[in-house]
C-alpha positions in Angstrom: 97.6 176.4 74.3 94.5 178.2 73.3 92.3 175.7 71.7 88.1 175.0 71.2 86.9 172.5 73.8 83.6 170.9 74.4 82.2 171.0 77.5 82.9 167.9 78.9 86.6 168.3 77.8 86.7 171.5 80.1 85.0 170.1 83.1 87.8 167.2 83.0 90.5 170.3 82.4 89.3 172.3 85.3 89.6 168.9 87.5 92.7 168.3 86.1 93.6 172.2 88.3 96.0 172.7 84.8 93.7 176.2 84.4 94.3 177.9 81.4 94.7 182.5 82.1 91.6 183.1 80.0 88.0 181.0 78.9 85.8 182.5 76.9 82.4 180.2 77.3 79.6 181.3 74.7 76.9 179.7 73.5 73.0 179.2 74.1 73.3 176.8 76.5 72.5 178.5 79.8 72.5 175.5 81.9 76.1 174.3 80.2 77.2 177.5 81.3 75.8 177.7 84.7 77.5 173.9 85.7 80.6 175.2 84.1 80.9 178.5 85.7 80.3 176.6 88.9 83.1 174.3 88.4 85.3 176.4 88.1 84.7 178.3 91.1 84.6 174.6 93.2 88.0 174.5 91.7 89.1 177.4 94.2 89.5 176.1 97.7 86.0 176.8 99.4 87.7 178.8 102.5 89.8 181.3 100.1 86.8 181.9 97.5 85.9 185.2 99.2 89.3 186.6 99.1 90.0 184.6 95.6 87.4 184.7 93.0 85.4 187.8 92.0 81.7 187.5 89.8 81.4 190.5 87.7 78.5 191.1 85.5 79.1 192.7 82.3 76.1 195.5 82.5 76.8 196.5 86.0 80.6 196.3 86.0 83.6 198.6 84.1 86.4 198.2 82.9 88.5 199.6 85.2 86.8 197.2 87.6 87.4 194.5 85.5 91.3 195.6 85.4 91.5 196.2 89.1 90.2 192.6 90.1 92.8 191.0 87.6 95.2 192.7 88.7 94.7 191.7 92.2 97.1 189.5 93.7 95.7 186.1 95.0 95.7 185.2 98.7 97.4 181.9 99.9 96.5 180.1 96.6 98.4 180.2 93.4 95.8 181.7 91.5 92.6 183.9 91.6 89.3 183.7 89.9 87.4 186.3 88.1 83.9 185.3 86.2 82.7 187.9 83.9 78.9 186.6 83.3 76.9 188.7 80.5 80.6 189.8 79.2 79.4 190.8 75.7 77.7 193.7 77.5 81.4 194.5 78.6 83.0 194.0 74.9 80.5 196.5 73.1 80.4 199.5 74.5 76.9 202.1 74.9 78.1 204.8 73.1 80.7 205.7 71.1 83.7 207.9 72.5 86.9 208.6 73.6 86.9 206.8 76.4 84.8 203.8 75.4 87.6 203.5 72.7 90.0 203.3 75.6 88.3 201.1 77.4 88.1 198.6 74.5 91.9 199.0 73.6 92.9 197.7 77.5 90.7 195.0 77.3 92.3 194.4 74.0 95.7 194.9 75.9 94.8 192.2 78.6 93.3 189.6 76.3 96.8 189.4 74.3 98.7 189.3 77.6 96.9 188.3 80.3 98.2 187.9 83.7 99.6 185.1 84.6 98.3 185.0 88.3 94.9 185.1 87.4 92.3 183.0 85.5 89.5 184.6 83.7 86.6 183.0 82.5 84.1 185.5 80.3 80.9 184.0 79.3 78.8 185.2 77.2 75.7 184.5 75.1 77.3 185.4 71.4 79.8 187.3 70.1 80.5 189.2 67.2 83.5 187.9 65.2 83.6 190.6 63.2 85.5 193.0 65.9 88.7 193.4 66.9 88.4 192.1 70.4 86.7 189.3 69.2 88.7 188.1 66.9 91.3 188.0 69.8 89.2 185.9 71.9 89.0 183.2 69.7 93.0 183.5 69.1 94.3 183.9 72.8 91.5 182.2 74.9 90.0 178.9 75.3 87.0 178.6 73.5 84.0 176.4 75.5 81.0 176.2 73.0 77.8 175.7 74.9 75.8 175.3 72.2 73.7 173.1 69.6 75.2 169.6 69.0 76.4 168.3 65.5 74.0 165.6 64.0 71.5 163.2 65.2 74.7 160.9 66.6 75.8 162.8 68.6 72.2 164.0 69.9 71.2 160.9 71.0 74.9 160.6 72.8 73.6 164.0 74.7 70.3 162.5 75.6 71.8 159.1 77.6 74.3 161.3 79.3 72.1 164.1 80.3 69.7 161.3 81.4 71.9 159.1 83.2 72.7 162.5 84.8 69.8 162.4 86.9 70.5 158.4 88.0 67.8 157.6 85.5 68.1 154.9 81.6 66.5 155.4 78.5 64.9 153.2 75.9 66.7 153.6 72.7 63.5 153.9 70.6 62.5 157.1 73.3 65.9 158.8 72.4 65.2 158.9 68.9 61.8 160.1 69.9 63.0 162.7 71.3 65.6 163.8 68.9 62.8 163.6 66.2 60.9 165.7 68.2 63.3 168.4 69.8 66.0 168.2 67.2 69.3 169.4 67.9 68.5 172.5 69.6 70.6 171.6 73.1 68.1 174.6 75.3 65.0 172.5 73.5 66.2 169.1 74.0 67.2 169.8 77.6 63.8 170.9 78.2 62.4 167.4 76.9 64.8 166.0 78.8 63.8 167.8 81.8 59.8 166.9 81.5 59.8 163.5 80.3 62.7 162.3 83.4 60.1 164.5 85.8 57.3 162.7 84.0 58.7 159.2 84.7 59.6 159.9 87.9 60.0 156.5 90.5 60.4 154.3 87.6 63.9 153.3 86.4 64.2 154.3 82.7 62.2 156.4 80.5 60.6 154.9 77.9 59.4 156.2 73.9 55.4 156.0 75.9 56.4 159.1 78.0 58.2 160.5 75.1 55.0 160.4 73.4 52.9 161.7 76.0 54.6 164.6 77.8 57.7 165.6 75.0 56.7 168.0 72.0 53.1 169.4 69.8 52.7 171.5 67.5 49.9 174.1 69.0 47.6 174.8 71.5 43.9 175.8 70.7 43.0 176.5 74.2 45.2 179.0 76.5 43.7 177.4 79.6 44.0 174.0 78.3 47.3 173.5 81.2 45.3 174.4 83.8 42.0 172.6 83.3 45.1 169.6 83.1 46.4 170.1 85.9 42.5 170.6 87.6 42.1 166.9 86.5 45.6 166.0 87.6 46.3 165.1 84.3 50.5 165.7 84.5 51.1 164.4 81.3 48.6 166.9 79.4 49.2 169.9 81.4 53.2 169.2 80.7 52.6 169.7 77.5 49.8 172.6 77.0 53.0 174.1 79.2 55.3 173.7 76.6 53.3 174.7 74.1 52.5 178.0 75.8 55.8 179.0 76.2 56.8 178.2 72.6 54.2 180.2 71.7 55.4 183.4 73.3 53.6 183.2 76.9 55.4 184.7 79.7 56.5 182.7 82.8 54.8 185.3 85.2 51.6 185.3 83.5 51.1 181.5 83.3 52.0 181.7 87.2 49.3 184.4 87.3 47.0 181.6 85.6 47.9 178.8 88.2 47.5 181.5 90.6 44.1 182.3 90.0 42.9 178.5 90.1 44.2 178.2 93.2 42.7 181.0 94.7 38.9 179.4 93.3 39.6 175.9 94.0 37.4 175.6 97.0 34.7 175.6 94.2 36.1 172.0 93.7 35.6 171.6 89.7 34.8 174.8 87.8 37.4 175.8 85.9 38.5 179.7 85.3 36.3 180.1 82.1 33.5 178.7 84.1 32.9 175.6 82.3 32.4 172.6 84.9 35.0 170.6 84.9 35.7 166.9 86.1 33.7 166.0 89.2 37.0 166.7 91.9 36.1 167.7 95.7 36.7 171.2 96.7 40.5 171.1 97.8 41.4 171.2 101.4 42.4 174.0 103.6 46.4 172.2 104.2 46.3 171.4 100.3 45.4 174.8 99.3 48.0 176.2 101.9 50.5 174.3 100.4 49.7 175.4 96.6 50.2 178.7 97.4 53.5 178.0 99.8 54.6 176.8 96.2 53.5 179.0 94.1 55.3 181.5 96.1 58.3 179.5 95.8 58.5 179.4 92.0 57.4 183.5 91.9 60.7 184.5 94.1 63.1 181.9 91.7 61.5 183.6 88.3 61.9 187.0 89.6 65.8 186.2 91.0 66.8 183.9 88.0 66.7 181.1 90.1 66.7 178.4 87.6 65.1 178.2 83.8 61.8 179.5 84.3 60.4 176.2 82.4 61.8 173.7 84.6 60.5 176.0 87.7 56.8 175.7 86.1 57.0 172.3 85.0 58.2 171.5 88.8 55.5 173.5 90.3 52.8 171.8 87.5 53.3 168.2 88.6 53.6 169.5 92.4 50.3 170.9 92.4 49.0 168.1 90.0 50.0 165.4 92.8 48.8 167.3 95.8 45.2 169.2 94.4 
């Protein structure tokens, strides 16, 4: 039966192989909805996925496309696959017309009779209850909401699970922290999450010290304050003047463009970009400089090909070059 599950609940659903015809997963969450979307296509045997699950994006695709894949018998397996990613951009169409109309009424058609060979899984960022299709989405489909979590309770429940995730423990005074901090934003505390584990890296748990040093601020007075940071290897600081750069409406590329350029001067050894000298540091090597571009290259091609949340990618690439400049 159609119901609203959280995440967890689908994960152990999909294992379970009892796959429902349609999933509808919405919500903020992009990294919920990334592990999901992935789990469903491990739940396809690995040597039938080419012939058994299609990836359609809702921008690029139609739906006539979309009809034609579901409609698609599958091959030596009892069911196929077909992942609509961005579907909202399917749902609402570009322009009004005859044919848009159309298109919307055989999506309608499909969502209150899907076909039974097939399991489709839409995900999408939101969607507007207030249309027709929508409203038969949330009737006939599975409903996975990837989004903000309830209360503080159930907060701190996301934080030791996320956290023991990544084969690391928590101090229960450092989830509070971070809760007080990030509040009950999932994409925000996922973040923290993200830079304080990174930050405590090699030790067993994290404790409310890192949460303090590396995990939320309110601004930043200095746009170059994360890389004169990371110029004195200070991780913790240069975490953070990250953070607070992005909240602030800085763009991933740019802030690449700033670690780029410090690179390129850092066989001056310790003036900064404004010019100011900095902390007394040697002039980097020739193999250490090599290897700060080799990863800043890295982290340009995953932000340009949506490789991973561009603030992990930068928070990666500042405690890499932090360690080894």
């Amino acid at each position: 039966m159609p119901a609203r599950l959280k995440p967890a609940a689908a994960r152990a659903q999909i294992a379970s192989g009892a796959l429902e015809p349609l999933y509808l997963l919405v919500g903020d969450d992009e990294a919920e909805k990334t592990a999901l979307v992935a789990a469903f296509s491990d739940s396809v045997d690995a040597e039938l996925r080419a012939f058994n699950v299609d990836r359609l994006y809702g921008a690029e695709t139609s739906v006539s496309a979309f009809c034609d894949a579901v409609r698609t018998l599958p091959l030596l397996a009892p069911r196929r696959l077909v992942i609509v990613l961005h579907a909202d951009r399917l749902f609402v169409p570009k322009r009004e017309s005859a044919a848009s109309q159309q298109d919307l009424e055989a999506l309608e058609d499909f969502v209150k009779a899907p076909e039974a060979h097939a399991t489709v899984v839409f995900v999408a960022d939101a969607i507007d209850g207030r249309r027709t299709l929508s409203k038969l989405l949330f009737k006939h489909a599975v409903v996975v909401e990837c989004g903000g979590v309830a209360d503080a309770v159930e907060a701190e429940h996301w934080i030791r699970a996320r956290v023991a995730e990544r084969g690391m423990g928590i101090e229960p005074a450092a989830v509070r922290l971070l809760v007080e901090r990030a509040g009950l934003s999932v994409r925000r505390l996922r973040a923290e999450i993200e830079r304080v584990c990174l930050f405590a890296t090699g030790r067993p748990a994290v404790s409310a010290a890192d949460v303090r040093e590396v995990a939320g601020a309110a601004t930043s007075q200095d746009d170059w304050a994360m890389v004169n940071a990371m110029r004195d290897g200070n991780a913790a600081l240069a975490l953070r003047e990250l953070s607070l750069l992005l909240d602030g409406g800085g763009m991933p590329l740019q802030i690449l463009g700033q670690l780029r350029s410090f690179i390129e001067r850092a066989h001056l050894g310790g003036v900064d970009r404004t010019g100011r000298r900095g902390s007394p540091r040697p002039p980097v090597t020739p193999d250490q400089q090599k290897r700060a571009f080799e990863a800043l290259l890295r982290t340009d091609l995953a932000l340009k090909t949506s490789a991973g949340d561009p603030q992990i990618l930068l928070e990666r690439l500042l405690v890499e070059l932090c360690v080894g400049m």
